[in-house]
mmCIF file of the C-alpha atoms, coordinates in Angstrom:
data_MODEL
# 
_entry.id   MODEL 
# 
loop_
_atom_site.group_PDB 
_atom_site.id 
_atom_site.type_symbol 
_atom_site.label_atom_id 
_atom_site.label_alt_id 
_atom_site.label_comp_id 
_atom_site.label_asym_id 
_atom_site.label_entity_id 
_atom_site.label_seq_id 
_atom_site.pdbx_PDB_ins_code 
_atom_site.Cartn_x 
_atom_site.Cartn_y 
_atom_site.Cartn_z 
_atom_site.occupancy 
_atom_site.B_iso_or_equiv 
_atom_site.pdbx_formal_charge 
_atom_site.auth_seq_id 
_atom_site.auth_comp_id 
_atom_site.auth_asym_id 
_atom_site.auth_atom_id 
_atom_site.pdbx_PDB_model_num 
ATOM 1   C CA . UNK A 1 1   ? 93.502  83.866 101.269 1.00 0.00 ? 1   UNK A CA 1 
ATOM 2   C CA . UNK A 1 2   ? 92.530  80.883 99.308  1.00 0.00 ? 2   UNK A CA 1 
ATOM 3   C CA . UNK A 1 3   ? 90.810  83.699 96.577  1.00 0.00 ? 3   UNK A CA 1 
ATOM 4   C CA . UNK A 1 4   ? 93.914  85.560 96.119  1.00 0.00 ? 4   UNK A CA 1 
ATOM 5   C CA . UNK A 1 5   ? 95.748  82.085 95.552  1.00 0.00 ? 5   UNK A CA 1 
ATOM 6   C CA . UNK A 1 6   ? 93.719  81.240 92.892  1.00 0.00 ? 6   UNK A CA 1 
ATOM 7   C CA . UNK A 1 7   ? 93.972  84.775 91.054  1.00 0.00 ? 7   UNK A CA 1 
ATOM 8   C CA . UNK A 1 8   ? 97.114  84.618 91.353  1.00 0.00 ? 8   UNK A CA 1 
ATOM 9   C CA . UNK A 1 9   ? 97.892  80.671 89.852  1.00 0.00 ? 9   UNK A CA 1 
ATOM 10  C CA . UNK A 1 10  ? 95.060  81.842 87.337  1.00 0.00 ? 10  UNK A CA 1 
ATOM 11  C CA . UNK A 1 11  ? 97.113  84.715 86.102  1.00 0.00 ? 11  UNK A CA 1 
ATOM 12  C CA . UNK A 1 12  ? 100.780 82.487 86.259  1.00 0.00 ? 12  UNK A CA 1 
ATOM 13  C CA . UNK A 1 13  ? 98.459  79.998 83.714  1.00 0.00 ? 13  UNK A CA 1 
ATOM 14  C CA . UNK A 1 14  ? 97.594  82.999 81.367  1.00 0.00 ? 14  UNK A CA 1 
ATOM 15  C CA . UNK A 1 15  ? 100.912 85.482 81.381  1.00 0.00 ? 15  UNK A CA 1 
ATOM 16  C CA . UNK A 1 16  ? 103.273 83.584 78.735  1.00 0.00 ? 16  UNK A CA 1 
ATOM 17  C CA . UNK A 1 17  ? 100.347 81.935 76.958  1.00 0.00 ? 17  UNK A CA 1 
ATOM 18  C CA . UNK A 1 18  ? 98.891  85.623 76.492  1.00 0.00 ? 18  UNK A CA 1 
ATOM 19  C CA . UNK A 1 19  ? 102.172 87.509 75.830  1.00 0.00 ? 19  UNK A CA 1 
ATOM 20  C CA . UNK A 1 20  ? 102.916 85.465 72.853  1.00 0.00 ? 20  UNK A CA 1 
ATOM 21  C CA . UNK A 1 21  ? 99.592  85.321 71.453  1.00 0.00 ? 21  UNK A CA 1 
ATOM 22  C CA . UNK A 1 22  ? 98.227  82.154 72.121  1.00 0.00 ? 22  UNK A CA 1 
ATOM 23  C CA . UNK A 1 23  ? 94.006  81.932 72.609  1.00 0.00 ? 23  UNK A CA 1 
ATOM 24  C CA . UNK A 1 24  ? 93.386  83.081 76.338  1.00 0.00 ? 24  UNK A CA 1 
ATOM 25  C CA . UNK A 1 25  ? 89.754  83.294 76.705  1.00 0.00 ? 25  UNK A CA 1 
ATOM 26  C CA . UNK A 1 26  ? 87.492  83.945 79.579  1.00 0.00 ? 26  UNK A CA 1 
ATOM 27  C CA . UNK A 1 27  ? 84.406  84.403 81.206  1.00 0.00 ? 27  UNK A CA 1 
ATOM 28  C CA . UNK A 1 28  ? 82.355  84.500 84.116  1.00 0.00 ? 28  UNK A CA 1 
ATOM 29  C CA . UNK A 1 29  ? 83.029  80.739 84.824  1.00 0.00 ? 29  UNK A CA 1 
ATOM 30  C CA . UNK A 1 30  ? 86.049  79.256 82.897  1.00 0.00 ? 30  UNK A CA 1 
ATOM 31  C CA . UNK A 1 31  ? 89.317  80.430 81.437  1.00 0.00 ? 31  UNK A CA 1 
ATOM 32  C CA . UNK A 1 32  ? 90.478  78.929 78.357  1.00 0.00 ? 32  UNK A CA 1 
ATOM 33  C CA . UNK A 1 33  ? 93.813  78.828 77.623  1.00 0.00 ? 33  UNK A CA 1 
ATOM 34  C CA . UNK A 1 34  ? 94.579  76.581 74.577  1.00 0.00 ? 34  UNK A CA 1 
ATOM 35  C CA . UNK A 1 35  ? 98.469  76.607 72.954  1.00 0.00 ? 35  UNK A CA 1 
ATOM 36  C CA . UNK A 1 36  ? 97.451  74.080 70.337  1.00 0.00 ? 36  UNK A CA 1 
ATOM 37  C CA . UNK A 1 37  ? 100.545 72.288 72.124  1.00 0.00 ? 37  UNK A CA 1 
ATOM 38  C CA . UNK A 1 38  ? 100.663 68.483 72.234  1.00 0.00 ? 38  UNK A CA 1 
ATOM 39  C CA . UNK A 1 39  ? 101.236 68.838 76.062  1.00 0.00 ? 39  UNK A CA 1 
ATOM 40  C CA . UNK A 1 40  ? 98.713  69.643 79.448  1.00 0.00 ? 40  UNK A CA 1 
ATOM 41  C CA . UNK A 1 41  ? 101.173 71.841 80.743  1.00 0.00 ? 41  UNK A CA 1 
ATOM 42  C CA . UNK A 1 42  ? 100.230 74.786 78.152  1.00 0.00 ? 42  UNK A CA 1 
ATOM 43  C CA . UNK A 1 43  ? 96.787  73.594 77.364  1.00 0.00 ? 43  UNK A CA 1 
ATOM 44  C CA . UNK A 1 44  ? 94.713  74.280 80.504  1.00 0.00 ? 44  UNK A CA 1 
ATOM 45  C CA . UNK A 1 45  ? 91.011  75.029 81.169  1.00 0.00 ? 45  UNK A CA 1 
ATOM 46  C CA . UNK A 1 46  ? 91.034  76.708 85.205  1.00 0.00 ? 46  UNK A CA 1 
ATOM 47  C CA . UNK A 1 47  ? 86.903  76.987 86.094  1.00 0.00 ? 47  UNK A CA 1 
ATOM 48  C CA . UNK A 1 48  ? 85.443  75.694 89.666  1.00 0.00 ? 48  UNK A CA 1 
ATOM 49  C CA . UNK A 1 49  ? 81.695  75.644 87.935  1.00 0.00 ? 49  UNK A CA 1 
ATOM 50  C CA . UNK A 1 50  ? 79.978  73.140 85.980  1.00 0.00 ? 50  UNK A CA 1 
ATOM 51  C CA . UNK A 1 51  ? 78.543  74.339 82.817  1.00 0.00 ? 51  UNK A CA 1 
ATOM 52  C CA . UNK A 1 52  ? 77.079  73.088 80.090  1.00 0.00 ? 52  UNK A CA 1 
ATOM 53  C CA . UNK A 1 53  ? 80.197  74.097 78.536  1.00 0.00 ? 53  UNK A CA 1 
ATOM 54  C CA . UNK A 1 54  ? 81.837  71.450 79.130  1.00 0.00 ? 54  UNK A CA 1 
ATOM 55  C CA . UNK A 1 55  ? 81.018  69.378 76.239  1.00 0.00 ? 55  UNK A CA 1 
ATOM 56  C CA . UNK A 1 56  ? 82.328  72.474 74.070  1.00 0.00 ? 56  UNK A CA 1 
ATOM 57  C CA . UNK A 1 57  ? 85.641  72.885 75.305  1.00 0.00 ? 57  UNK A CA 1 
ATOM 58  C CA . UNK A 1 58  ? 86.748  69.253 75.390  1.00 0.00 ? 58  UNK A CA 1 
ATOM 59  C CA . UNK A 1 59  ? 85.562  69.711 71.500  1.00 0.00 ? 59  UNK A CA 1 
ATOM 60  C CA . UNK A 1 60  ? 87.427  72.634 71.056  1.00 0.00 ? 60  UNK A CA 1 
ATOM 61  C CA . UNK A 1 61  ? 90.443  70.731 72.043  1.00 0.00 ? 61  UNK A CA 1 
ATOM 62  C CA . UNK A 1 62  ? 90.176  68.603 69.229  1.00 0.00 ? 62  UNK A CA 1 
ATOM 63  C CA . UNK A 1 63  ? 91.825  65.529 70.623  1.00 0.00 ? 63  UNK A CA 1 
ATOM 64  C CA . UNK A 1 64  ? 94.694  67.614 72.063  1.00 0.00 ? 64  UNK A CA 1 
ATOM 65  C CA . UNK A 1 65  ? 96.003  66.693 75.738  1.00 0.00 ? 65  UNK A CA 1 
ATOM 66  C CA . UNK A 1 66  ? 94.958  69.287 78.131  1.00 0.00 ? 66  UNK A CA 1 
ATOM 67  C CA . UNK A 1 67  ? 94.396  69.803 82.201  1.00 0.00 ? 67  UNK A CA 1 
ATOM 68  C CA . UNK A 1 68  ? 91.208  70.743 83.518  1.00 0.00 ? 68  UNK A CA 1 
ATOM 69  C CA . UNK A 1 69  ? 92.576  72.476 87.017  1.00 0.00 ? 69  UNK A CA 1 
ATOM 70  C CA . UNK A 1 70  ? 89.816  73.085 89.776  1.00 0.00 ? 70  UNK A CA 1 
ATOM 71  C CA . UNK A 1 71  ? 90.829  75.954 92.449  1.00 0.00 ? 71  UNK A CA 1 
ATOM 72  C CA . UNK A 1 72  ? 91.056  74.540 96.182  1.00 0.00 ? 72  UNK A CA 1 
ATOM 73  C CA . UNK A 1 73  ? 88.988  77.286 97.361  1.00 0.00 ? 73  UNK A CA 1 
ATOM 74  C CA . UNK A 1 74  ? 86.012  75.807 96.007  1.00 0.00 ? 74  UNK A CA 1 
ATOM 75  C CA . UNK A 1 75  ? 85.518  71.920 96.241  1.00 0.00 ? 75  UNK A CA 1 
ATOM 76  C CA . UNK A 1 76  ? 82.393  71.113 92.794  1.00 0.00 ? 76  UNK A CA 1 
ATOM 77  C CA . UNK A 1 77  ? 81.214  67.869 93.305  1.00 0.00 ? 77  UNK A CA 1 
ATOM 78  C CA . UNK A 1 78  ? 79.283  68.980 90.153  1.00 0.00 ? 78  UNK A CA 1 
ATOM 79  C CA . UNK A 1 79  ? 82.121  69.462 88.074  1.00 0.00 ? 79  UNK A CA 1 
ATOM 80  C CA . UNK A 1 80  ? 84.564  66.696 89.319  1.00 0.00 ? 80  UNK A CA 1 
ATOM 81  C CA . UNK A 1 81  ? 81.727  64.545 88.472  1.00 0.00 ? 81  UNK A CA 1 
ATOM 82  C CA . UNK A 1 82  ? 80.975  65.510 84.917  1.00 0.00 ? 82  UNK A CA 1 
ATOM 83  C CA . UNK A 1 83  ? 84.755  65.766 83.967  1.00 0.00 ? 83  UNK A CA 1 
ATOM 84  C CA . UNK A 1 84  ? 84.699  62.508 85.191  1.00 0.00 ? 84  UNK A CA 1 
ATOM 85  C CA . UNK A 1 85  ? 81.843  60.969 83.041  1.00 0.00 ? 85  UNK A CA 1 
ATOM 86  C CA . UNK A 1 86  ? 83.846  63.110 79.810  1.00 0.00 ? 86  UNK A CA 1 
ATOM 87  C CA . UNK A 1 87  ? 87.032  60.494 80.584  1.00 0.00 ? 87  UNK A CA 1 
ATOM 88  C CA . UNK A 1 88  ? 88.727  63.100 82.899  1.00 0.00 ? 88  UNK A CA 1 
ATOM 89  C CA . UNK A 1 89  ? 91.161  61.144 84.978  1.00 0.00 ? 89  UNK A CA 1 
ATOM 90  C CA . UNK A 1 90  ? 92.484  63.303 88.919  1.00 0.00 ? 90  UNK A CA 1 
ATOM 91  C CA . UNK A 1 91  ? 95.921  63.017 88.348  1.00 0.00 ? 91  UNK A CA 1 
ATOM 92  C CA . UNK A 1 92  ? 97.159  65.052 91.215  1.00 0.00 ? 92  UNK A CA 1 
ATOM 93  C CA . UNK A 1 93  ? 95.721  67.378 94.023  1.00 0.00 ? 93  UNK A CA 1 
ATOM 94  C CA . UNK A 1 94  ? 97.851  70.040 94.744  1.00 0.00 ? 94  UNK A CA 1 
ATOM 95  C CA . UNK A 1 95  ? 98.904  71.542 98.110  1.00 0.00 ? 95  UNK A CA 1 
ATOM 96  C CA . UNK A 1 96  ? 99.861  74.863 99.044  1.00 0.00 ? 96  UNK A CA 1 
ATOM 97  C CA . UNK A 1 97  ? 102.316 76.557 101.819 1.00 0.00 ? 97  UNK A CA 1 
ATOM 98  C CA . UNK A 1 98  ? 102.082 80.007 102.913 1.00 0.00 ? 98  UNK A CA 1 
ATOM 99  C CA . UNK A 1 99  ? 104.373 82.170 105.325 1.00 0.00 ? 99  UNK A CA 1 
ATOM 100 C CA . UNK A 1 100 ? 103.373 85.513 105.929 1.00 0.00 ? 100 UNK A CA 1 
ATOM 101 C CA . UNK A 1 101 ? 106.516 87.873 105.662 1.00 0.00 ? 101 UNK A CA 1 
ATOM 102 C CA . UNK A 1 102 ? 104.631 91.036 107.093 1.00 0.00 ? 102 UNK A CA 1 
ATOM 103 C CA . UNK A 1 103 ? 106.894 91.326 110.200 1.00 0.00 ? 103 UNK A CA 1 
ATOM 104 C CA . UNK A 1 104 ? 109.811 88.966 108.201 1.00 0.00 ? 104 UNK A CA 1 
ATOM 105 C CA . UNK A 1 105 ? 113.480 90.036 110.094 1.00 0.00 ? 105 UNK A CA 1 
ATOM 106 C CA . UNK A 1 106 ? 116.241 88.923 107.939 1.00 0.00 ? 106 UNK A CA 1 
ATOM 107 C CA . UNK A 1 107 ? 119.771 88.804 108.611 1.00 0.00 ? 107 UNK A CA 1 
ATOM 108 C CA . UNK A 1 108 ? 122.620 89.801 106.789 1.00 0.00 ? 108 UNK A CA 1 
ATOM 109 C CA . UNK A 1 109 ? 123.507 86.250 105.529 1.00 0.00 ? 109 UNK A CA 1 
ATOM 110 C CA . UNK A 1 110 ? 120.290 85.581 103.941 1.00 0.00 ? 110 UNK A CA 1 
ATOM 111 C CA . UNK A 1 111 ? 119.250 85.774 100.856 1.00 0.00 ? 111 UNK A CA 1 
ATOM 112 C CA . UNK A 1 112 ? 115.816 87.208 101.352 1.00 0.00 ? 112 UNK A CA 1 
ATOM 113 C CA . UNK A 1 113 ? 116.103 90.999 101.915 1.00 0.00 ? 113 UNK A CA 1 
ATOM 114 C CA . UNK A 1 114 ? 113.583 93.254 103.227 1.00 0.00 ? 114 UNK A CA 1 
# 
């Protein structure tokens, strides 16, 4: 479950950025997504691994703010610590609900249909 939440907040981070032409790149380990916007909301780097990479990409941000965001699924000691020692700061650790609507009954007053 934790996989297809990732995909899925992976793919949220790249659909605008990507349908209006911004650079989306990605590879095996890292997806780049760089707006050249002065703000961490648009500029985001999503990757659980460390690479060597790392170096690279804060260059290729030029001095630009940008998040680094780190999927729950998979906890890198690794990278935490080398984002850290590149002046990374955690400024928040996300948490996730889930209901499962497979048998969901609604009722004619609500606003979820099925």
């Amino acid at each position: 479950m934790l996989e297809k939440i990732k995909r899925n907040t992976f793919n949220h981070f790249k659909y605008l950025p990507e349908a209006v032409g911004f650079s989306v790149k990605t590879d095996q380990a890292l997806t780049v997504i760089n707006c050249r916007l002065g703000s961490s909301m648009f500029n985001i780097v999503c990757g659980n691994y460390y690479t060597k990479k790392v170096q690279r990409v804060v260059n290729g941000f030029k001095g630009q703010p940008f998040a680094w965001w780190i999927s729950p699924s998979i906890k890198s000691k690794a990278l935490s610590q080398k984002l850290l020692e590149h002046g990374f700061i955690t400024e928040t650790e996300e948490r996730v609900m889930l209901c499962d609507l497979t048998n969901f009954e609604s009722s004619n007053n609500q606003l979820i249909r099925k």
